[in-house]
N, CA, C and O atoms as a GROMACS GRO file, in nm:
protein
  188
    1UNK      N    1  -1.394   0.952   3.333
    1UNK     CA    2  -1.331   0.980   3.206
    1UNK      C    3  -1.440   1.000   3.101
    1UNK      O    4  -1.526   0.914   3.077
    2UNK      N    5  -1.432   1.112   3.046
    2UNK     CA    6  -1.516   1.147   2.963
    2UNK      C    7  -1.444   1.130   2.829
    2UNK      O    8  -1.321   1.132   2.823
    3UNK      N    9  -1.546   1.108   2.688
    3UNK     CA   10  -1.526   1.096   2.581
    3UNK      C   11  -1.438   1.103   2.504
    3UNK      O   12  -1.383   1.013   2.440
    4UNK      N   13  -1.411   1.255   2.506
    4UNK     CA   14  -1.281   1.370   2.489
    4UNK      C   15  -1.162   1.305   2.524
    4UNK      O   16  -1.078   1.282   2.436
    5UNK      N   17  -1.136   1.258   2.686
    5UNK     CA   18  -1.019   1.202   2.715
    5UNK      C   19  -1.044   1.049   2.658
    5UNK      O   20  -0.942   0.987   2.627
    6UNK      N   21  -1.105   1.017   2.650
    6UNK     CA   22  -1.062   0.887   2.574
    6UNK      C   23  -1.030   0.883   2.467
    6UNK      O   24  -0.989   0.775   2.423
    7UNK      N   25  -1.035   0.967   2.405
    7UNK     CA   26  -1.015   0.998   2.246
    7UNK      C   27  -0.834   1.029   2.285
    7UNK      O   28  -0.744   0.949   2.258
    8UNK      N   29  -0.826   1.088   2.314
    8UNK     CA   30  -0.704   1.149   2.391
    8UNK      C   31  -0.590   1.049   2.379
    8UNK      O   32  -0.488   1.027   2.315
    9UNK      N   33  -0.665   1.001   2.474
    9UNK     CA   34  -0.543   0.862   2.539
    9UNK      C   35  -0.555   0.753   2.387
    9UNK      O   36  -0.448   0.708   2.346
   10UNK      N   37  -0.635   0.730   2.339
   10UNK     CA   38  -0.675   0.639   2.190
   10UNK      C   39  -0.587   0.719   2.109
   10UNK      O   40  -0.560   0.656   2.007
   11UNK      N   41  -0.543   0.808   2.112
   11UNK     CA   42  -0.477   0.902   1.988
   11UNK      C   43  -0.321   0.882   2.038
   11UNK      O   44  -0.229   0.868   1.957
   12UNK      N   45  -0.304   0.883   2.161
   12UNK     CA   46  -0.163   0.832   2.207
   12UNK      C   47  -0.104   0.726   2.205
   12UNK      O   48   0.016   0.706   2.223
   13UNK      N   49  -0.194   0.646   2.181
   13UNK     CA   50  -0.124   0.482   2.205
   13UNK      C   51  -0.177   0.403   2.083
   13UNK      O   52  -0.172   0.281   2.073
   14UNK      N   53  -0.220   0.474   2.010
   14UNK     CA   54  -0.253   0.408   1.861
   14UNK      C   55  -0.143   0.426   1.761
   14UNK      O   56  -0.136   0.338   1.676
   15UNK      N   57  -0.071   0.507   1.757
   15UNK     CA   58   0.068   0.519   1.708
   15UNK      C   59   0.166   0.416   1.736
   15UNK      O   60   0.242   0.361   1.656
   16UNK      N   61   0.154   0.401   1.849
   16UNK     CA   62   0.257   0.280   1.908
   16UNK      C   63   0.216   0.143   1.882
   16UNK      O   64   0.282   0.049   1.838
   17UNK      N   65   0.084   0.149   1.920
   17UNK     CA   66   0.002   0.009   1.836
   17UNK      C   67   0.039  -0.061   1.736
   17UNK      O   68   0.051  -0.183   1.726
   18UNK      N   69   0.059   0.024   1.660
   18UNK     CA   70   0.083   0.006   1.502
   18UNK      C   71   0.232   0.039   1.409
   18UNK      O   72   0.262   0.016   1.292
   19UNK      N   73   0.317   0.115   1.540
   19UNK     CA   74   0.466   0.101   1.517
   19UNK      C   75   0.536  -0.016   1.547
   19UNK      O   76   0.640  -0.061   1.500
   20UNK      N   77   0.439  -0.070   1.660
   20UNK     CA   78   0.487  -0.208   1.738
   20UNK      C   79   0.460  -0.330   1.614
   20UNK      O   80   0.550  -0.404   1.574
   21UNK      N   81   0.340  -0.332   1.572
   21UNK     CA   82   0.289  -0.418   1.478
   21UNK      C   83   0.353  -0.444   1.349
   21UNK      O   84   0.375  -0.548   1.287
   22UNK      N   85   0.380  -0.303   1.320
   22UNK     CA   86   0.534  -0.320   1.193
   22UNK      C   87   0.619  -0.351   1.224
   22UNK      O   88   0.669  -0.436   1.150
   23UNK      N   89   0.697  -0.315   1.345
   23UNK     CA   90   0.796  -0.375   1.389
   23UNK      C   91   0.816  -0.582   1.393
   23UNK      O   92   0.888  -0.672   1.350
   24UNK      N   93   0.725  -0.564   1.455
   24UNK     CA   94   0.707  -0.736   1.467
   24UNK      C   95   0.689  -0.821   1.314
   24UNK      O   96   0.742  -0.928   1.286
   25UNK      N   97   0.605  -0.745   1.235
   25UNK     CA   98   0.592  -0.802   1.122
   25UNK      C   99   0.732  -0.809   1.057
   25UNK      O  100   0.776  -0.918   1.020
   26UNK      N  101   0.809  -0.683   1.040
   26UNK     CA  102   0.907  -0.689   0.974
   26UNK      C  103   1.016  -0.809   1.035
   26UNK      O  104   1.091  -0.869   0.958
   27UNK      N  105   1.014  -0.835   1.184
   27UNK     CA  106   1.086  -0.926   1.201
   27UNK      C  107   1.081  -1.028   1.185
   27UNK      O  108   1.182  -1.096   1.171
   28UNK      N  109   0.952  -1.080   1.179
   28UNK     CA  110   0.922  -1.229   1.137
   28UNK      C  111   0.973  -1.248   0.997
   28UNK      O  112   1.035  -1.347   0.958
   29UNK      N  113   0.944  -1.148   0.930
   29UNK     CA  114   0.982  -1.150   0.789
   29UNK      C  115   1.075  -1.154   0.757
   29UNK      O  116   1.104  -1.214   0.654
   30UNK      N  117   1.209  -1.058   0.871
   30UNK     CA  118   1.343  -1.068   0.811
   30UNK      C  119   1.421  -1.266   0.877
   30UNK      O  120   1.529  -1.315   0.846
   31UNK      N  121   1.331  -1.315   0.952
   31UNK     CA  122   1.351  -1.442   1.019
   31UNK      C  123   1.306  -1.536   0.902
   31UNK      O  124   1.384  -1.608   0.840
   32UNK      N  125   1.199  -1.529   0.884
   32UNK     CA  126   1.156  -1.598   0.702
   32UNK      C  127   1.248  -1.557   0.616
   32UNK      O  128   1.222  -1.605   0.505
   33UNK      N  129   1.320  -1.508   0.614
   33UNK     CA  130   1.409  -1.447   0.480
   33UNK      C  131   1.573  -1.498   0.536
   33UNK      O  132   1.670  -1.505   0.461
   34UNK      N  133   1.573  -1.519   0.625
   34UNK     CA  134   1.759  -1.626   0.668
   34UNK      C  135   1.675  -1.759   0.660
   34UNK      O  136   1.705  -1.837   0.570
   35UNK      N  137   1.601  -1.785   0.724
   35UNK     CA  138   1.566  -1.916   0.694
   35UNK      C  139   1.552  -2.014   0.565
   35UNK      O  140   1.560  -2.137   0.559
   36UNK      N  141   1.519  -1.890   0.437
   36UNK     CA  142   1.496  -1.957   0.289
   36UNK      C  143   1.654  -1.877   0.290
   36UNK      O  144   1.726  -1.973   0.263
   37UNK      N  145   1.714  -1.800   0.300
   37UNK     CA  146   1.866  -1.804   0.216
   37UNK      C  147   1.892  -1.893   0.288
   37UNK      O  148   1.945  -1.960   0.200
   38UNK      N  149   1.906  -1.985   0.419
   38UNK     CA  150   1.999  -2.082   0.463
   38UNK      C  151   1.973  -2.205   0.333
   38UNK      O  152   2.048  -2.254   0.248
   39UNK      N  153   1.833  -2.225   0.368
   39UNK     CA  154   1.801  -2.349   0.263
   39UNK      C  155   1.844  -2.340   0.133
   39UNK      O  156   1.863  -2.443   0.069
   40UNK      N  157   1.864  -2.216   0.077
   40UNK     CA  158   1.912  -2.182  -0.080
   40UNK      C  159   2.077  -2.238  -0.083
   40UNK      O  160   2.143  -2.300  -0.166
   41UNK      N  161   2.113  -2.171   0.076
   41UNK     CA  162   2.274  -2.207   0.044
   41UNK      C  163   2.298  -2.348   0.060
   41UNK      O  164   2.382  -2.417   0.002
   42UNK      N  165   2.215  -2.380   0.143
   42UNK     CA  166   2.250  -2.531   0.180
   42UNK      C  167   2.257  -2.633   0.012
   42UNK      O  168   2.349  -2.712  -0.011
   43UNK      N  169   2.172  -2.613  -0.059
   43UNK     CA  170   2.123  -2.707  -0.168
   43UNK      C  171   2.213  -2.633  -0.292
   43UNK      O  172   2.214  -2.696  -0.397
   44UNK      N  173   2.289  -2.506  -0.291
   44UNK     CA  174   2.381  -2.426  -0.355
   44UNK      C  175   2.245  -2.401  -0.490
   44UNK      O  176   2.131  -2.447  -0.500
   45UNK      N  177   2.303  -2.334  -0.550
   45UNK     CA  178   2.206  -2.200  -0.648
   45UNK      C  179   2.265  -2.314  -0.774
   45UNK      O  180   2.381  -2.347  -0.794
   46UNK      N  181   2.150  -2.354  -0.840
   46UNK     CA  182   2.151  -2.420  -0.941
   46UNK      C  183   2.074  -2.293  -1.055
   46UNK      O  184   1.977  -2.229  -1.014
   47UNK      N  185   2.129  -2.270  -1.190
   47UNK     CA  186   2.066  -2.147  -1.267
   47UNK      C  187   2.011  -2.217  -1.368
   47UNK      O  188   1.949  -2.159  -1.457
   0.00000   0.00000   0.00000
């Protein structure tokens, strides 16, 4: 495997790399985000 094709195959799976990586982030995040509305509802919304 020469250079060229490694560049190749690096250009194919670096997209996914980093679609995967948002993906995951966003889920942790939407999991952090029920976890503080549970606690909000639990203790009810004081203004």
């Amino acid at each position: 495997m020469d250079f060229q094709e490694a560049l190749t195959v690096a250009e194919q799976i670096m997209p996914a790399l980093i679609g995967g990586t948002l993906v995951l982030l966003a889920l942790l995040g939407a999991k952090e985000l029920l976890k503080e509305a549970a606690v909000a509802f639990k203790k009810g919304a004081r203004a």
